[in-house]
C-alpha positions in Angstrom: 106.5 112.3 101.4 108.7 110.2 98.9 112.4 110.6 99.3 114.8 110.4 96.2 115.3 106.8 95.0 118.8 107.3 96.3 117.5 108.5 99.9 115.3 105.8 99.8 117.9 102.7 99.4 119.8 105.4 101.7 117.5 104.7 104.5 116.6 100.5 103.6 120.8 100.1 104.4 120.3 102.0 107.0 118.0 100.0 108.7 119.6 96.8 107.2 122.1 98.0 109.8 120.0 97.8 113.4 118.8 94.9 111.8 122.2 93.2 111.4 123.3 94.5 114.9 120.2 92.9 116.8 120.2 90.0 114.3 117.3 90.1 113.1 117.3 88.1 110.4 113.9 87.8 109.5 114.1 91.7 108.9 116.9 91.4 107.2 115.4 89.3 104.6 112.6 91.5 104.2 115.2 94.7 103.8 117.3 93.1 101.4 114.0 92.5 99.2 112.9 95.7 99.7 116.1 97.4 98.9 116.2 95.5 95.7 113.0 96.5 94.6 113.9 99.9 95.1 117.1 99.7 93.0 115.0 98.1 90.0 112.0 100.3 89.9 112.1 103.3 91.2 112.5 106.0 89.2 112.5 109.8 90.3 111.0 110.9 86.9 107.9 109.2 88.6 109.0 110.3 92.2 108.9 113.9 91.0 105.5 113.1 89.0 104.1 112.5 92.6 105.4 115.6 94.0 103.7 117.6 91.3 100.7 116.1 91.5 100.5 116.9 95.1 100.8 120.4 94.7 98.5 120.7 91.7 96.0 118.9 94.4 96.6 121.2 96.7 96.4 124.3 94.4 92.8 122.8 93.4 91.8 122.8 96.9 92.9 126.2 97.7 91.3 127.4 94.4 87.9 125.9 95.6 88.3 127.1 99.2 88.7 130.4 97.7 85.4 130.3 95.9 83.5 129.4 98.9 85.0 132.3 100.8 83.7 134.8 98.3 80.4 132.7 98.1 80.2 133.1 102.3 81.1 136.9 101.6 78.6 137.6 99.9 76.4 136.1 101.9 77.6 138.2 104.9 77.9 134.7 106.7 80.1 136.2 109.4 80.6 132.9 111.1 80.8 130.7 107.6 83.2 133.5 106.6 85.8 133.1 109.6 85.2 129.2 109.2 86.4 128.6 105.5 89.0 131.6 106.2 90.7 129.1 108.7 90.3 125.9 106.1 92.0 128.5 103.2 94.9 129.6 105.8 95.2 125.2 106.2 95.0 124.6 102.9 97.5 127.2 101.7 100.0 126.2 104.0 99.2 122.5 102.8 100.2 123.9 99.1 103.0 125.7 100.3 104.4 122.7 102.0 104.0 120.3 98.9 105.9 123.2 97.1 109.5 123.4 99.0 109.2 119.5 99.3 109.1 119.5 95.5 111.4 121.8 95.6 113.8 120.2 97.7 113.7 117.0 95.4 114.4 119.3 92.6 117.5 120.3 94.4 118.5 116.8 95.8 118.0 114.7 92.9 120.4 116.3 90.4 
């Protein structure tokens, strides 16, 4: 996912590095714009937007997985059932994943 604005020019100078070592200045070029664009928009207000939003996505979809578990239960769709208890297990660990990412930016970006 996205990195702190910081991490992010972090890893542009980074790579402005190899470029500079295998002179490569065609990269470089494109680095150097890219690094500047970085420095003049990015914001981690919106970085951290992004994060959120991808966990609310994901809490939808394991909501809605959810639902069509107890709809397959009721049903007494053994095979549905097993099926859609395999996409919830995916789709939880999905959420929780998008969670301690936005957690980590929480902790890296103050």
């Amino acid at each position: 996912m996205w990195p702190t604005c910081a991490e992010k020019v972090q890893q542009i100078e980074t790579q402005l590095g190899y470029a500079k070592a295998n002179r490569n200045e065609e990269k470089m070029a494109r680095l150097q714009h890219e690094k500047v664009e970085v420095i003049n928009h990015c914001s981690n207000k919106i970085l951290r937007q992004q994060y959120v939003e991808k966990v609310n996505k994901y809490s939808v979809k394991v909501d809605e997985t959810q639902q069509k578990l107890i709809k397959a239960q009721n049903k007494g769709d053994a095979k549905k059932v097993s099926q859609v208890q395999l996409k919830l297990a995916e789709r939880k660990r999905d959420l929780q994943e998008a969670k301690d990412k936005l957690a980590r930016f929480d902790r890296v970006s103050k």
